[in-house]
C-alpha positions as CSV (number, residue, x, y, z in Angstrom):
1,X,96.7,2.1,143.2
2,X,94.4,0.9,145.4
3,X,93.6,-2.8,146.6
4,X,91.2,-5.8,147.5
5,X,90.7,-9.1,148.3
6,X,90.5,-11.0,145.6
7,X,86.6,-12.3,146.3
8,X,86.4,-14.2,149.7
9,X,90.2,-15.2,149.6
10,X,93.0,-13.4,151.2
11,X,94.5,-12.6,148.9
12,X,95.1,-9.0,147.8
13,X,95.1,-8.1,144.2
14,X,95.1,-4.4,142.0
15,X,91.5,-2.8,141.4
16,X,92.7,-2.9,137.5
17,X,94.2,-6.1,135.9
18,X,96.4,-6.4,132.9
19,X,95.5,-7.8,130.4
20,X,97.7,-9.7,127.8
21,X,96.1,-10.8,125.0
22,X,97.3,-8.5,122.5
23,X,100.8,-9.3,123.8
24,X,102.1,-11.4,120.5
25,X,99.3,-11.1,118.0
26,X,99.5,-7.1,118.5
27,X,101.6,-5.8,120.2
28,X,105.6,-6.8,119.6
29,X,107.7,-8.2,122.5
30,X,109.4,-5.7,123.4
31,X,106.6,-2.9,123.8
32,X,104.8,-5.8,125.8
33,X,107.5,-5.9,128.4
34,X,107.4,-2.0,128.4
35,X,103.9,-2.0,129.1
36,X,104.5,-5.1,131.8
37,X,107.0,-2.9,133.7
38,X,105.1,-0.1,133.4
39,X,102.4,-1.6,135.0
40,X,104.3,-2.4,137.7
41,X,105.7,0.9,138.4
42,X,102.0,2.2,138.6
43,X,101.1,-0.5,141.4
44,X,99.1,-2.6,139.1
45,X,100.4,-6.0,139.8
46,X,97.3,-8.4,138.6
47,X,98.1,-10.1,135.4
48,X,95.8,-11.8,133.5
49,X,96.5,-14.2,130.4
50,X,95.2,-17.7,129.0
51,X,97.2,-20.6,127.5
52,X,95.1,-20.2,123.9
53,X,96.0,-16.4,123.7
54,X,98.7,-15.5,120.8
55,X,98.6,-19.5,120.2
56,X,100.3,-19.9,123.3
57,X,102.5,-17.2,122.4
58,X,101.5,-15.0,125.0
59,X,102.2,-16.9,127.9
60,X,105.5,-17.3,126.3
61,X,106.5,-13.7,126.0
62,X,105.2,-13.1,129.9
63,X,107.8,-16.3,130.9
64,X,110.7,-14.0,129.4
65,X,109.5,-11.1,131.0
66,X,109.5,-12.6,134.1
67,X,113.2,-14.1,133.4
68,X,114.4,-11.1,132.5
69,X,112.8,-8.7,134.9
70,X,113.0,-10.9,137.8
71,X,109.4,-9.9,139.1
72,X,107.7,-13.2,139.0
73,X,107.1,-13.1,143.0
74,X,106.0,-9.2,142.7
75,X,102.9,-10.4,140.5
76,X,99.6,-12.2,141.0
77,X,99.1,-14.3,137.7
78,X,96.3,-15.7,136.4
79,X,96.1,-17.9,133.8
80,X,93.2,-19.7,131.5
81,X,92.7,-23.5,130.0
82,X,90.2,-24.9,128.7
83,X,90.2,-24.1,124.9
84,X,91.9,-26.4,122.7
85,X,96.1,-26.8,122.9
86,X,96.5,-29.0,119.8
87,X,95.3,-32.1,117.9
88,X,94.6,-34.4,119.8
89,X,90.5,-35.5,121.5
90,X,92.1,-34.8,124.7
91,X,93.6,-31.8,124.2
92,X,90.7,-29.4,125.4
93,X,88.7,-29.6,127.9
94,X,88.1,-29.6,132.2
95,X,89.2,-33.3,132.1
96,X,91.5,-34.5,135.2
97,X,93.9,-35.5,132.2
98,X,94.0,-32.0,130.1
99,X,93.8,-29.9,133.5
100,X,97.5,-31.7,134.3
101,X,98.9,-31.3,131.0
102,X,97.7,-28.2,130.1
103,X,98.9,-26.4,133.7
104,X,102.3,-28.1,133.2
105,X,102.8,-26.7,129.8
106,X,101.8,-22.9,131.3
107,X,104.2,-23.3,134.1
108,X,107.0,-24.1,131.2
109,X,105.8,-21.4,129.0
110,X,105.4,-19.0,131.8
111,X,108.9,-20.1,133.2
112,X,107.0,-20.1,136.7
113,X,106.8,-22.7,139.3
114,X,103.3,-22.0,140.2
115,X,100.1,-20.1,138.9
116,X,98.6,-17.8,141.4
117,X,94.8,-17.9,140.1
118,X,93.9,-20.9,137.9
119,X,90.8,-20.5,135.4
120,X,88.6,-22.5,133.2
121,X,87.6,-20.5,130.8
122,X,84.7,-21.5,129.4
123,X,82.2,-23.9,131.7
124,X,82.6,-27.3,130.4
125,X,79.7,-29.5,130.7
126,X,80.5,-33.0,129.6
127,X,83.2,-33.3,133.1
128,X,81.6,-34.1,136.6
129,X,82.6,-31.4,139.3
130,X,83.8,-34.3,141.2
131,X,86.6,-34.8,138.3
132,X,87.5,-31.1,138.3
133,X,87.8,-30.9,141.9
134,X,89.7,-34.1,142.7
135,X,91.8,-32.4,139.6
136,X,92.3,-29.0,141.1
137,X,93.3,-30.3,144.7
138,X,95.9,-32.0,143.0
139,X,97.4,-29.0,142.0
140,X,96.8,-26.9,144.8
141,X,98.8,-30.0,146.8
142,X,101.0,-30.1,144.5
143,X,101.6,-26.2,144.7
144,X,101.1,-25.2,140.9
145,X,98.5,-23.7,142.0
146,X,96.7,-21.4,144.6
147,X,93.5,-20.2,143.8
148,X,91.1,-21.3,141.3
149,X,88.4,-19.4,139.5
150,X,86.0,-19.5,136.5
151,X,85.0,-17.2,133.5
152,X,81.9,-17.1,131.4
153,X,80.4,-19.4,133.9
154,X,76.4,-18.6,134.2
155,X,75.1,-17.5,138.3
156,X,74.1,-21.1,138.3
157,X,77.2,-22.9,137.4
158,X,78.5,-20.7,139.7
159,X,76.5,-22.2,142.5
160,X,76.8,-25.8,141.6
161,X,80.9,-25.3,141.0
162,X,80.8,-23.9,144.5
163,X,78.7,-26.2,146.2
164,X,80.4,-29.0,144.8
165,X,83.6,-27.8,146.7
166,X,81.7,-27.4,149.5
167,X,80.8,-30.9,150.0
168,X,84.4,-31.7,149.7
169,X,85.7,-29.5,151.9
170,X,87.7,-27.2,149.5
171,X,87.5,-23.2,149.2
172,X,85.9,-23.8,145.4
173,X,85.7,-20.5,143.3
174,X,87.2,-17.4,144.6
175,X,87.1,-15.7,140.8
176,X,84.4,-15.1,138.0
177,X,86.0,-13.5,134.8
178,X,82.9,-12.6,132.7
179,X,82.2,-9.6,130.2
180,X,80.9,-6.5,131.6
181,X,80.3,-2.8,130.4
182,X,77.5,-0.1,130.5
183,X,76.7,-1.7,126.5
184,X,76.4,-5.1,127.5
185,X,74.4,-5.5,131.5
186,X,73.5,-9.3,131.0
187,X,75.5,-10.2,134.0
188,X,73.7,-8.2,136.4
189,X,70.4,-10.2,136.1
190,X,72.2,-13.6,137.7
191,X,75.8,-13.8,137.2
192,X,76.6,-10.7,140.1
193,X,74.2,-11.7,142.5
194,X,75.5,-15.4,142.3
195,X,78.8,-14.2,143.2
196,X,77.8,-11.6,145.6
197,X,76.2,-14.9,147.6
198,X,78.9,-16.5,147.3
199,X,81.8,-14.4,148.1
200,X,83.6,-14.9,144.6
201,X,84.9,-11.9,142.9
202,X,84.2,-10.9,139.2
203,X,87.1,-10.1,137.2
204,X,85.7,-7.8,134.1
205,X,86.9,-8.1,130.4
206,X,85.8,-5.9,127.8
207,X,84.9,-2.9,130.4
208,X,85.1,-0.5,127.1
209,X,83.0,-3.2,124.9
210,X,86.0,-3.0,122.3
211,X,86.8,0.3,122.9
212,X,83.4,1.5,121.8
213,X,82.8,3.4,125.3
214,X,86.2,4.7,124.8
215,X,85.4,8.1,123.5
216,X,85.6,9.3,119.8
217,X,88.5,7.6,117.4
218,X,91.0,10.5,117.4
219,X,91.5,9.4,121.0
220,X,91.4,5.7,121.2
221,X,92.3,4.4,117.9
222,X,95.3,3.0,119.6
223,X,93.0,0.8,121.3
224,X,90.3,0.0,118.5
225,X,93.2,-0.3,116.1
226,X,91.5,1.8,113.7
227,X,89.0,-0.9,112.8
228,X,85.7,0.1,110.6
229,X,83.3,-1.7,112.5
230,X,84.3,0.0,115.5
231,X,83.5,2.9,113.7
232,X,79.9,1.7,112.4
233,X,78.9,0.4,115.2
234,X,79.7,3.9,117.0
235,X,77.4,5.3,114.6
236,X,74.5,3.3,115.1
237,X,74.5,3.7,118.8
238,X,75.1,7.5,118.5
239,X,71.8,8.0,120.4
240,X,73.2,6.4,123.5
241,X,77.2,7.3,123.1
242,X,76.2,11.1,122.5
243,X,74.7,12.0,125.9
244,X,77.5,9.5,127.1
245,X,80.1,11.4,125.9
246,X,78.5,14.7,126.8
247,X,78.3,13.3,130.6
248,X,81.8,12.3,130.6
249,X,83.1,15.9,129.7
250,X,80.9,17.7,132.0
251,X,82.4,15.4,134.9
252,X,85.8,16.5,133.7
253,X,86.7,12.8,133.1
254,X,87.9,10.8,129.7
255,X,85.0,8.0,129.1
256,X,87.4,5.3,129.5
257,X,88.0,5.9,133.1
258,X,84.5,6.5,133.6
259,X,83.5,3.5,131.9
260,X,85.9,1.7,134.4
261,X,84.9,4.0,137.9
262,X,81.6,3.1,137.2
263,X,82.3,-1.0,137.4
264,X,84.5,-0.3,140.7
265,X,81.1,1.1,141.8
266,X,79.6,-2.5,142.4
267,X,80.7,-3.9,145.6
268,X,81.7,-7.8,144.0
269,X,84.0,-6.2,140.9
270,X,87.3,-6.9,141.8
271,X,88.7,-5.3,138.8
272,X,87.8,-4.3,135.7
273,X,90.4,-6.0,132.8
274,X,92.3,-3.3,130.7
275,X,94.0,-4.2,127.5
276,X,96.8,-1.5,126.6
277,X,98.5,-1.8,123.9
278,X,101.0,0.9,124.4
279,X,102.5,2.0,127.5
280,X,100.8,5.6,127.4
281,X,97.3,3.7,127.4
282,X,98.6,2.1,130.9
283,X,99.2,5.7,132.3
284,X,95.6,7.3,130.8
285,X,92.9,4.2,132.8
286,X,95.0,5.1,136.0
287,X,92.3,7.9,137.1
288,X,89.6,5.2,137.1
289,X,90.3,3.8,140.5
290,X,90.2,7.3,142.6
291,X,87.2,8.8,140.4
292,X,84.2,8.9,142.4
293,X,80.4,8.7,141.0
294,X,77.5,10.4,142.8
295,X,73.9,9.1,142.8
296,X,72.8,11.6,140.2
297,X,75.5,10.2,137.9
298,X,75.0,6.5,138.7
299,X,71.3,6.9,138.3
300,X,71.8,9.6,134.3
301,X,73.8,6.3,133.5
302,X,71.3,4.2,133.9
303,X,69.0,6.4,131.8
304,X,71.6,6.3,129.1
305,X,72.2,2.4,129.2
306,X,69.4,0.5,131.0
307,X,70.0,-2.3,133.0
308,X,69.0,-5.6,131.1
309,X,65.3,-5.9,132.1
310,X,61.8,-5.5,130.2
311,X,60.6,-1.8,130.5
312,X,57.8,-2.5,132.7
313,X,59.5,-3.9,134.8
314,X,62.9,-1.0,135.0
315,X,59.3,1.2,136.0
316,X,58.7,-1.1,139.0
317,X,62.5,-1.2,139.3
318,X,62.8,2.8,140.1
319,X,59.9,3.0,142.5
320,X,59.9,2.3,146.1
321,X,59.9,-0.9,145.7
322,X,63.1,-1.6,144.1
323,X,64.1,-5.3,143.6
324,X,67.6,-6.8,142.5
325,X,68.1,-9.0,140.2
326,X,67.5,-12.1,140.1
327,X,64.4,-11.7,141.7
328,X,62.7,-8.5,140.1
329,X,61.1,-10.3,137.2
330,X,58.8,-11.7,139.5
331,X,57.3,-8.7,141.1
């Protein structure tokens, strides 16, 4: 396994992260603390989850792994708030009252004394950055909490999260968890270059868009569960996963671990989220971080899925003059 900083910070974290939010409504306890271990054993020791996941069950199941394994201090854990907990008005939310009570109740359900990497996970615009700062120092004081980070924030929420903590002297955003695969390139036109600026790095989830980029069902309907739509939706984009799939076996490669290689290739991914839902599925994405794609490739994939931008424009995009995003619209 292989690792980096986790965006500007120091601190060092796997180029994949686990994801755990089929652990509960998916997969069963006991082949979620398989999977945890296993993940281990491979080197990947980034661990992703969310206080909403499972119905809170989730963060549950990963306390008793961590009882029972005894490999709390062995892991860098994220965790989520944000979406609603219960009831009550105050139960969602980036509030200075919600961030306290939902952080305690993940350290009890995490049986944890403190949360590595501490997310919102959706941007919430009815709270001042003031609030959410004075909130998150707390914490950090307090030592629940190290790091904290964002996920489906836009490039300019980004900005204005960050240079809020700037003004008040605090390291702001060192994460963006946002979704990312060749079928879905929004967040190259603002979101990457946003965090490239500002040192933050991007945590990916849905790498595989649902498995879709995963290769045909006889080999990942494990990880699709099987699930018709998968299926149509495979069909209608045949013209695109075709040549994809085609590329993938003439590297030698299986398309998930391309899929994931070719996110490592951009300098601000941290790491790409994987999902496995058994423990063979951690073993087969392990290729991903040592696979290495030429120009030739990088540029046939590019071909195959365009980057988000009007076709004029990709023509401009491939001359001489090529611009990055955000600016490239404007040329």
């Amino acid at each position: 396994m292989q690792y980096v900083n986790l965006g500007r910070s120091g601190l060092k974290v796997s180029r994949l992260c686990l994801g755990t939010m089929n652990f509960g409504p998916s997969t069963d306890e006991a082949t979620s603390f398989a999977i945890m271990d296993e993940a281990l054993t491979q080197g990947i020791q980034f661990f992703d989850t969310a206080n909403t996941y499972g119905g809170k069950a989730t963060e549950e199941i990963i306390g008793r792994w961590f009882k029972q394994s005894g490999q709390r201090d062995a892991v860098v854990l994220a965790t989520k708030f944000q979406g609603s907990t219960g009831p009550g008005p105050n139960d969602r939310g980036a509030s200075a009252y919600n961030i306290r009570q939902a952080c305690d109740a993940s350290l009890r359900r995490l049986q944890t004394d403190h949360i590595d990497l501490y997310q919102m996970h959706h941007c919430n615009r009815d709270v001042p950055w003031d609030e959410y700062w004075q909130a998150m120092d707390v914490l950090i004081q307090q030592g629940k909490i190290i790091y904290t980070g964002s996920s489906n924030f836009a490039g300019w929420q980004i900005a204005s999260a960050n240079e809020a903590a700037r003004q008040k002297n605090l390291l702001g955003l060192v994460s963006e968890q946002h979704r990312f695969s060749l079928l879905c390139r929004w967040a190259q036109l603002e979101v990457l270059p946003a965090a490239r600026a500002y040192g933050v790095g991007v945590i990916t989830y849905s790498p595989l868009a649902s498995g879709i980029l995963g290769g045909p069902a006889t080999e990942t309907a494990g990880r699709r569960g099987g699930n018709p739509k998968h299926e149509a939706t495979r069909t209608r984009l045949q013209t695109q996963l075709g040549p994809w799939e085609e590329l993938c076996a003439q590297l030698g490669h299986a398309p998930a671990n391309v899929a994931l290689a070719w996110q490592l290739n951009f300098p601000m991914i941290t790491a790409p989220i994987i999902g496995p839902r058994t423990v063979a599925q951690v073993k087969d994405v392990l290729d991903a971080v040592t696979i290495k794609l030429d120009a030739p490739t990088l540029a046939r994939l590019d071909e195959i899925f365009p980057p988000v931008a009007d076709p004029e424009i990709q023509k401009w995009m491939k001359g001489p003059y090529r611009l990055e995003s955000p600016e490239a619209y404007a040329w």
